[in-house]
PDB file of N, CA, C and O in Angstrom:
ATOM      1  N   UNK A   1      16.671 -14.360 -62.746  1.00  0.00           N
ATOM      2  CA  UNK A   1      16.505 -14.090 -61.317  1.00  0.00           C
ATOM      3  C   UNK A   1      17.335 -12.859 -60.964  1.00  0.00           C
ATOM      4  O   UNK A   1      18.504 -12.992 -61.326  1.00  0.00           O
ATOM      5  N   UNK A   2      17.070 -11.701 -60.363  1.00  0.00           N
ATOM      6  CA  UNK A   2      17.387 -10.527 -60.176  1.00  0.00           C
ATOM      7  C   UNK A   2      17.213 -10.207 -58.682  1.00  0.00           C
ATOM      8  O   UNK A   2      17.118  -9.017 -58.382  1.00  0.00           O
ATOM      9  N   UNK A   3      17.152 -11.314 -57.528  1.00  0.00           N
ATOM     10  CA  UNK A   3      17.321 -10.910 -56.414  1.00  0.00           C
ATOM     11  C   UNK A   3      18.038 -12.257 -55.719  1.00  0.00           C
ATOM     12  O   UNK A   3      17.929 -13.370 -56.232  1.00  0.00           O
ATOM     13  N   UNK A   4      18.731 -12.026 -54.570  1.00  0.00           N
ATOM     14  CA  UNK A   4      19.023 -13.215 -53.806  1.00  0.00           C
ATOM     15  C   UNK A   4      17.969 -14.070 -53.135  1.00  0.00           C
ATOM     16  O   UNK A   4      16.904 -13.617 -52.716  1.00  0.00           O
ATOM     17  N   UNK A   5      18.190 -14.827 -53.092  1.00  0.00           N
ATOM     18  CA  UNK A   5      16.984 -15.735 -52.276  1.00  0.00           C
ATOM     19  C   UNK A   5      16.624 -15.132 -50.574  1.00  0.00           C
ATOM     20  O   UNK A   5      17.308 -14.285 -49.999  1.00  0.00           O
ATOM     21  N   UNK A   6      15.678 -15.654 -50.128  1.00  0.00           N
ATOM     22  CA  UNK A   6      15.607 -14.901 -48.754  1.00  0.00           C
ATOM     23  C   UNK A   6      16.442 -15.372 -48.340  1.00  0.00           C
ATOM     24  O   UNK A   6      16.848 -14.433 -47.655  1.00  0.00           O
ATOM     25  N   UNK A   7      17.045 -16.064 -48.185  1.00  0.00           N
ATOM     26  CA  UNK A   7      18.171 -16.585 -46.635  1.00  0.00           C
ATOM     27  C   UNK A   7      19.223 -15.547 -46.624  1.00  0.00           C
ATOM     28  O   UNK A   7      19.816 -15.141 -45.625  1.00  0.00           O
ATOM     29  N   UNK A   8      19.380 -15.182 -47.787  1.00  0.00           N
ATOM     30  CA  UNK A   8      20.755 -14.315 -47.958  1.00  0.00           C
ATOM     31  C   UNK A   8      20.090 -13.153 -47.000  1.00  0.00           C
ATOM     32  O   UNK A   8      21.047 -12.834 -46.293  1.00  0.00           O
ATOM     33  N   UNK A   9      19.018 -12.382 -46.610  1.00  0.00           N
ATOM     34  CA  UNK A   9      18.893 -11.332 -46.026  1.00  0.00           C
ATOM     35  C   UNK A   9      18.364 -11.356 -44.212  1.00  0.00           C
ATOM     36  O   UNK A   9      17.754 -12.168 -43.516  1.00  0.00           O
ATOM     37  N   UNK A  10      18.916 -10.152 -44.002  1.00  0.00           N
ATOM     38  CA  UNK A  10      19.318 -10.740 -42.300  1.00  0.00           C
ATOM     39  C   UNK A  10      17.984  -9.730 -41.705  1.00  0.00           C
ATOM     40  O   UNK A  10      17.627  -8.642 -42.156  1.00  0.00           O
ATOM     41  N   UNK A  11      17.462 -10.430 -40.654  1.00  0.00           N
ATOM     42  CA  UNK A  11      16.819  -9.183 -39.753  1.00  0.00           C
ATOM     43  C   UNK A  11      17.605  -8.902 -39.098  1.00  0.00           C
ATOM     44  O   UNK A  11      18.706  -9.441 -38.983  1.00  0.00           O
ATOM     45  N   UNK A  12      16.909  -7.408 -38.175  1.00  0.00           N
ATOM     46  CA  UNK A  12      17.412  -6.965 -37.608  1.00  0.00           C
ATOM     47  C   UNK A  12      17.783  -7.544 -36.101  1.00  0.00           C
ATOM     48  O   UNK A  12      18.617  -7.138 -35.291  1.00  0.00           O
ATOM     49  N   UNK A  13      17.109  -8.339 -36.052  1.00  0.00           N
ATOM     50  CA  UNK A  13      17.265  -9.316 -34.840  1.00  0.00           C
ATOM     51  C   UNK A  13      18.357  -9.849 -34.973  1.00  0.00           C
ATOM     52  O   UNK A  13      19.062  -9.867 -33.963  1.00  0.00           O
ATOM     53  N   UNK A  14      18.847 -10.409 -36.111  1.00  0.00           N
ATOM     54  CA  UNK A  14      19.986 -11.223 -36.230  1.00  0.00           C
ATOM     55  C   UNK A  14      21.166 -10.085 -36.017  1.00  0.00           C
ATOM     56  O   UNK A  14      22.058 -10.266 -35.189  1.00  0.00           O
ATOM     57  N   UNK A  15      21.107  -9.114 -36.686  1.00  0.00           N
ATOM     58  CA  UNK A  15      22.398  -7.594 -36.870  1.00  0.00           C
ATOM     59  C   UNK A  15      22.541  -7.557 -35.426  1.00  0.00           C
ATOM     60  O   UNK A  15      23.690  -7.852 -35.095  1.00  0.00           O
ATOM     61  N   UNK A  16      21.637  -7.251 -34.284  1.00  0.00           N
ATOM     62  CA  UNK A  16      21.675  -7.418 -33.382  1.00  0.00           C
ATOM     63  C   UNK A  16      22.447  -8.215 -32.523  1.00  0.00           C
ATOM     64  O   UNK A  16      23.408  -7.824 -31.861  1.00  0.00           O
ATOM     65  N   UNK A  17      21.862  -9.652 -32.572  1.00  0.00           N
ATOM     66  CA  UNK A  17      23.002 -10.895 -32.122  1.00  0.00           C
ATOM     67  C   UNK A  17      24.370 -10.960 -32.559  1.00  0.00           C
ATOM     68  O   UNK A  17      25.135 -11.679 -31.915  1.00  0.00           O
ATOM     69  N   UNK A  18      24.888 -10.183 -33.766  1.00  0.00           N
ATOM     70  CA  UNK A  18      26.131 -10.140 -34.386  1.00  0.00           C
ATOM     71  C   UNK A  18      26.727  -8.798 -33.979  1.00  0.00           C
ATOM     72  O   UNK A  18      27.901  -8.515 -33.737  1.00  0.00           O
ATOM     73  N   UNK A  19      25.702  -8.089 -33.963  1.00  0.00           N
ATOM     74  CA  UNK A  19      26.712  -6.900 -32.366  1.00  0.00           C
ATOM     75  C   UNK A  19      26.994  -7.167 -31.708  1.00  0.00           C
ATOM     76  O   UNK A  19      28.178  -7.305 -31.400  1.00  0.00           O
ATOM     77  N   UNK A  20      25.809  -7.462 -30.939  1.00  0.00           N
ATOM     78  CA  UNK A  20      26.791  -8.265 -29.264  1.00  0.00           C
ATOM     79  C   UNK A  20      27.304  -9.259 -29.309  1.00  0.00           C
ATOM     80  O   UNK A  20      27.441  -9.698 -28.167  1.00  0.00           O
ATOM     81  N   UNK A  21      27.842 -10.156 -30.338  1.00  0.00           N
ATOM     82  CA  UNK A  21      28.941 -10.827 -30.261  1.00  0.00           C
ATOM     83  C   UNK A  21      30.376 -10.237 -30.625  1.00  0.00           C
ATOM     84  O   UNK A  21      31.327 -11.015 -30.548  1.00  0.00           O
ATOM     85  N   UNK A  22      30.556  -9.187 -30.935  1.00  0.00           N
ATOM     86  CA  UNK A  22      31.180  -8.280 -31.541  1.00  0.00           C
ATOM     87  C   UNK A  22      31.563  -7.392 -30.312  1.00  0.00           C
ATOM     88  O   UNK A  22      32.776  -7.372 -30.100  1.00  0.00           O
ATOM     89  N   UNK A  23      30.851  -6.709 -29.521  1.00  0.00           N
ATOM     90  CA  UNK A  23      30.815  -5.866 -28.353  1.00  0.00           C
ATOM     91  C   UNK A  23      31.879  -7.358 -27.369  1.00  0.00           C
ATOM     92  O   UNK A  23      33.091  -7.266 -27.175  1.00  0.00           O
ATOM     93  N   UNK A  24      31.164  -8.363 -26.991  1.00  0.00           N
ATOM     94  CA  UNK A  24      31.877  -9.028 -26.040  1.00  0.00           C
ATOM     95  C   UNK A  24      32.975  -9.629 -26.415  1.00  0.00           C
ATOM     96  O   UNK A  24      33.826  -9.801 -25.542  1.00  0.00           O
ATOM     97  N   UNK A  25      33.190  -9.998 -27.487  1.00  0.00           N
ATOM     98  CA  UNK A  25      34.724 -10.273 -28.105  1.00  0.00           C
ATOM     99  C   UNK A  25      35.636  -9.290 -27.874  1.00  0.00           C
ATOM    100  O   UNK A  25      36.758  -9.570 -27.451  1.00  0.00           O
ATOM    101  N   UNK A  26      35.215  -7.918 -28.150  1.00  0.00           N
ATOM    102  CA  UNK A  26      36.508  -7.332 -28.202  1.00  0.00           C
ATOM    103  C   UNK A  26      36.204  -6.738 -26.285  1.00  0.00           C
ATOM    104  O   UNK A  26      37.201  -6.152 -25.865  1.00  0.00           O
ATOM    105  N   UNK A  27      35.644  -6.786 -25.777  1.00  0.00           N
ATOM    106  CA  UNK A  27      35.328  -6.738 -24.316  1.00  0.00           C
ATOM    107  C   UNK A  27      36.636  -7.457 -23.779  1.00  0.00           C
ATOM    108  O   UNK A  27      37.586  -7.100 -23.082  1.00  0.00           O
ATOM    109  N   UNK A  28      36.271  -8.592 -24.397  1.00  0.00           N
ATOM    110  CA  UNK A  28      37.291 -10.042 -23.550  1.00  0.00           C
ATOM    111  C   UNK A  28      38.748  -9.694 -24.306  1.00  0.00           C
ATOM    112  O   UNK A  28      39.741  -9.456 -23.619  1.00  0.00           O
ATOM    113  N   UNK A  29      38.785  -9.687 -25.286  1.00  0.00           N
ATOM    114  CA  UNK A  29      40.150  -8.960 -25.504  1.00  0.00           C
ATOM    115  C   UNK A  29      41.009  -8.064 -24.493  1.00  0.00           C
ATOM    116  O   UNK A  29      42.094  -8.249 -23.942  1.00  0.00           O
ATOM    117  N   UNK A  30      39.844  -6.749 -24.470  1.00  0.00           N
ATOM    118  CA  UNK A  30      40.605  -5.409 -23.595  1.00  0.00           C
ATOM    119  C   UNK A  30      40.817  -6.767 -22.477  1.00  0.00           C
ATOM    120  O   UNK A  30      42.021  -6.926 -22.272  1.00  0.00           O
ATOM    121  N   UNK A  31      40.156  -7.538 -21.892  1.00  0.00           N
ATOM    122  CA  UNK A  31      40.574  -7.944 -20.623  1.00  0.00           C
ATOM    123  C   UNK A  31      42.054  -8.407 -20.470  1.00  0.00           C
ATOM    124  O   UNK A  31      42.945  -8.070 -19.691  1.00  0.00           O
ATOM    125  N   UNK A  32      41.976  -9.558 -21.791  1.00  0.00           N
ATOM    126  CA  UNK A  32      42.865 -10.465 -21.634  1.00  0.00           C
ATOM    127  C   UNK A  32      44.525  -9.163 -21.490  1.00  0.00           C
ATOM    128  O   UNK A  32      45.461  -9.263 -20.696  1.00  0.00           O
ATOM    129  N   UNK A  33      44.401  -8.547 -22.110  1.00  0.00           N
ATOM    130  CA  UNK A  33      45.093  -7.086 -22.505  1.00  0.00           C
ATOM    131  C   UNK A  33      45.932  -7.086 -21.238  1.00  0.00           C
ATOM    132  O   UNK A  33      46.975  -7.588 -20.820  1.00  0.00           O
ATOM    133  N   UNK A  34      44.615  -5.984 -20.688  1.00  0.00           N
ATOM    134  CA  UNK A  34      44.764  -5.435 -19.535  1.00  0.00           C
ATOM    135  C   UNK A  34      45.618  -6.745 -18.180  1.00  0.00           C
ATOM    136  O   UNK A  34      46.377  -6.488 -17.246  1.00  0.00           O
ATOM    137  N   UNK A  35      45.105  -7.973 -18.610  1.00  0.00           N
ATOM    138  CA  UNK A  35      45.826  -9.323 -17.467  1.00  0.00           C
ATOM    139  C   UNK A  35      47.251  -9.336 -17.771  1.00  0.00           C
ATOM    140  O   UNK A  35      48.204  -9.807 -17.150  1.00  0.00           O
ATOM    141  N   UNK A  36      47.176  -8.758 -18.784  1.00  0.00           N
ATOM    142  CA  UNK A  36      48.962  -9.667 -19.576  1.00  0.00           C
ATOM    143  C   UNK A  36      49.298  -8.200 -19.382  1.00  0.00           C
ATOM    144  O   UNK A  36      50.495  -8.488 -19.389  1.00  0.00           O
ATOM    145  N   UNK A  37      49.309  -7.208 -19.257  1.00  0.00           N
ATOM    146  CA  UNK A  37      50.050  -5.939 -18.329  1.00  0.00           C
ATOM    147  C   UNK A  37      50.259  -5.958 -17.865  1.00  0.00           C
ATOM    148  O   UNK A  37      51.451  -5.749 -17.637  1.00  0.00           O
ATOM    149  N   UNK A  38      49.406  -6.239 -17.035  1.00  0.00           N
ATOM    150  CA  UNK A  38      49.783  -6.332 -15.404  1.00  0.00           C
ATOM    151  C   UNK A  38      50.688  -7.310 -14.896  1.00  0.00           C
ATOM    152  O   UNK A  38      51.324  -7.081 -13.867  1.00  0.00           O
ATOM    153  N   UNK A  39      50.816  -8.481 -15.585  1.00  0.00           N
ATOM    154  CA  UNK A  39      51.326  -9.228 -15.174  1.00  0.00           C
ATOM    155  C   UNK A  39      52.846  -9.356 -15.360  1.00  0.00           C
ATOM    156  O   UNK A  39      53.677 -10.024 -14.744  1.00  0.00           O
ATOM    157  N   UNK A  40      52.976  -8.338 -16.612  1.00  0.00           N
ATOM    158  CA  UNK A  40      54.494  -7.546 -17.579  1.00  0.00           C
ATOM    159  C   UNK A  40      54.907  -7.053 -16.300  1.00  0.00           C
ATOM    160  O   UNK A  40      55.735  -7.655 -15.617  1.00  0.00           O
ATOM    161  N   UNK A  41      54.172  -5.605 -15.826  1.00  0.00           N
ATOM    162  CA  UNK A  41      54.423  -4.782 -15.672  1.00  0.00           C
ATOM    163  C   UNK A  41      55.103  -5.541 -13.540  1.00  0.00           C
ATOM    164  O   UNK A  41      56.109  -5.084 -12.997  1.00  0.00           O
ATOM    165  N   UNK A  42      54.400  -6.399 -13.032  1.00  0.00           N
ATOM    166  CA  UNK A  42      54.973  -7.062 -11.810  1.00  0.00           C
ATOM    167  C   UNK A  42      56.174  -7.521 -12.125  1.00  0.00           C
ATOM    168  O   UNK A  42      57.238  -7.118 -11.655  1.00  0.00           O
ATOM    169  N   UNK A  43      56.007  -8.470 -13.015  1.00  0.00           N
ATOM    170  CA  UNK A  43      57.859  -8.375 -13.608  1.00  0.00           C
ATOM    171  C   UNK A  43      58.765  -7.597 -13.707  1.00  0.00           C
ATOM    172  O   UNK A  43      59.793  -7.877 -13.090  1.00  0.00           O
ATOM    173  N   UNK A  44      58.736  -6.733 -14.261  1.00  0.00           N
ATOM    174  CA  UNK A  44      59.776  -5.758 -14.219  1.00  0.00           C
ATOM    175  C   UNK A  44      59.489  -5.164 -13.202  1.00  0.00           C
ATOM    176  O   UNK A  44      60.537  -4.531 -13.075  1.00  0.00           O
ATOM    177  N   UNK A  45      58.598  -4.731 -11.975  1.00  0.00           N
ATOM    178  CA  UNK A  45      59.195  -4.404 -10.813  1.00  0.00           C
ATOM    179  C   UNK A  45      60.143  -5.003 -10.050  1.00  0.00           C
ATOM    180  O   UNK A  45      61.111  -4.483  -9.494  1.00  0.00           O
ATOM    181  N   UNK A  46      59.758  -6.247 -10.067  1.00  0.00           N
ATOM    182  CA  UNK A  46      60.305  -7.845  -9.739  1.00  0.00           C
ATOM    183  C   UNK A  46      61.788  -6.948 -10.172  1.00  0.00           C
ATOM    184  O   UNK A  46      62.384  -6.187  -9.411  1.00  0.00           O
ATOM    185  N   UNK A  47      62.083  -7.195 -11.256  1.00  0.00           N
ATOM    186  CA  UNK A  47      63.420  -7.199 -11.436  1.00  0.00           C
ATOM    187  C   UNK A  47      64.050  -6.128 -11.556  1.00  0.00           C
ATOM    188  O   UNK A  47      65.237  -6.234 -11.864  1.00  0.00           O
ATOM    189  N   UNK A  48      63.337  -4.422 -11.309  1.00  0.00           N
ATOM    190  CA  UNK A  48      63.874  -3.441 -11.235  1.00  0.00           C
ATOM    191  C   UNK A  48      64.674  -3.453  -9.771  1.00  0.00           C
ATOM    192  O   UNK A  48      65.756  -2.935  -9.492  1.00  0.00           O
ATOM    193  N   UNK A  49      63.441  -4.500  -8.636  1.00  0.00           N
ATOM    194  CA  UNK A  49      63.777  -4.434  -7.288  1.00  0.00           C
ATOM    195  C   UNK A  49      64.896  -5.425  -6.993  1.00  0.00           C
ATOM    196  O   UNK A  49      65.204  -5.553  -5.808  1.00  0.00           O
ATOM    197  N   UNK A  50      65.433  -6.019  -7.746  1.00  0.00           N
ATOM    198  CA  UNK A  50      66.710  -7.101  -7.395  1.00  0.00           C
ATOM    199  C   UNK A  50      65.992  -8.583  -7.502  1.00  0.00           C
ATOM    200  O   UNK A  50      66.724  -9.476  -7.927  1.00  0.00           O
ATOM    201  N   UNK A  51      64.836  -8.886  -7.210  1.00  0.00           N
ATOM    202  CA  UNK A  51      64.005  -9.726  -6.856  1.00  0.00           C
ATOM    203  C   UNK A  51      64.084 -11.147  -7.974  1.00  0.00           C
ATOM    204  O   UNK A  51      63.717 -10.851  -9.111  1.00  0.00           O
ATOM    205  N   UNK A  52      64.374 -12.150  -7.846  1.00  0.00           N
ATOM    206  CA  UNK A  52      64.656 -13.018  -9.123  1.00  0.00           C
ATOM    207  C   UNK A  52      63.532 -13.125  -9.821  1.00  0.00           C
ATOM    208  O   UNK A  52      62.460 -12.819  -9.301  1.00  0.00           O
ATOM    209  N   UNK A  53      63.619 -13.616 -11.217  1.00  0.00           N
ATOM    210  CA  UNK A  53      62.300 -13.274 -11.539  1.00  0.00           C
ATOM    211  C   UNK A  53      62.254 -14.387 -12.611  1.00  0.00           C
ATOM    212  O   UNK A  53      63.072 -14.424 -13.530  1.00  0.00           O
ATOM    213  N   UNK A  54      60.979 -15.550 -12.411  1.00  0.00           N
ATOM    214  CA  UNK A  54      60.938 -16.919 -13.108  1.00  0.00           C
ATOM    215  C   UNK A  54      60.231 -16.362 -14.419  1.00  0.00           C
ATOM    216  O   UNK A  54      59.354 -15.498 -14.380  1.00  0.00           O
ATOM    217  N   UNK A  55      60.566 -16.777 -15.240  1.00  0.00           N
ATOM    218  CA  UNK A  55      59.708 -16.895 -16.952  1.00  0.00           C
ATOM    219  C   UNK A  55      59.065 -18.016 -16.729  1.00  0.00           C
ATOM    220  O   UNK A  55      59.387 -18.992 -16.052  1.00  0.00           O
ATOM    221  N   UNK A  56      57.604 -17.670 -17.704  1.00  0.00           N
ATOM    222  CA  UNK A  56      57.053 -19.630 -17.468  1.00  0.00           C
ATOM    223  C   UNK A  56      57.581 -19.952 -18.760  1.00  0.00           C
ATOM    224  O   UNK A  56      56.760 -20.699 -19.293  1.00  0.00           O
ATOM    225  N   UNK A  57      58.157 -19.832 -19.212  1.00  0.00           N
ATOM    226  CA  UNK A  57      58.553 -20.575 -20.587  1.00  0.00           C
ATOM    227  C   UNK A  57      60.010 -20.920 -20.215  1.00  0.00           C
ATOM    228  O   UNK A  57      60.726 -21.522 -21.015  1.00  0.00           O
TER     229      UNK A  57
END
């Protein structure tokens, strides 16, 4: 036997569905990113300004 069986080979339909799962993963990443900056970055105003400043941990 000198080839893989069909299952092993993908359409392009499928390459497709495995992009855009690929595109929105790292989408939701930049988000989560961009939330946890912002949320850094209020802190240390917080506490550049005197302002007490709670950790949740």
């Amino acid at each position: 036997m000198n080839q893989y069986p069909q299952d092993y080979y993908y359409t392009p339909a499928e390459y497709q569905a495995a992009q855009w799962q690929g595109v929105l993963g790292t989408l939701m990443g930049v988000a989560v990113l961009v939330a946890m900056a912002a949320w850094a970055f209020s802190l240390v105003k917080k506490a550049i300004k005197g302002e007490e400043v709670k950790y949740p941990l």
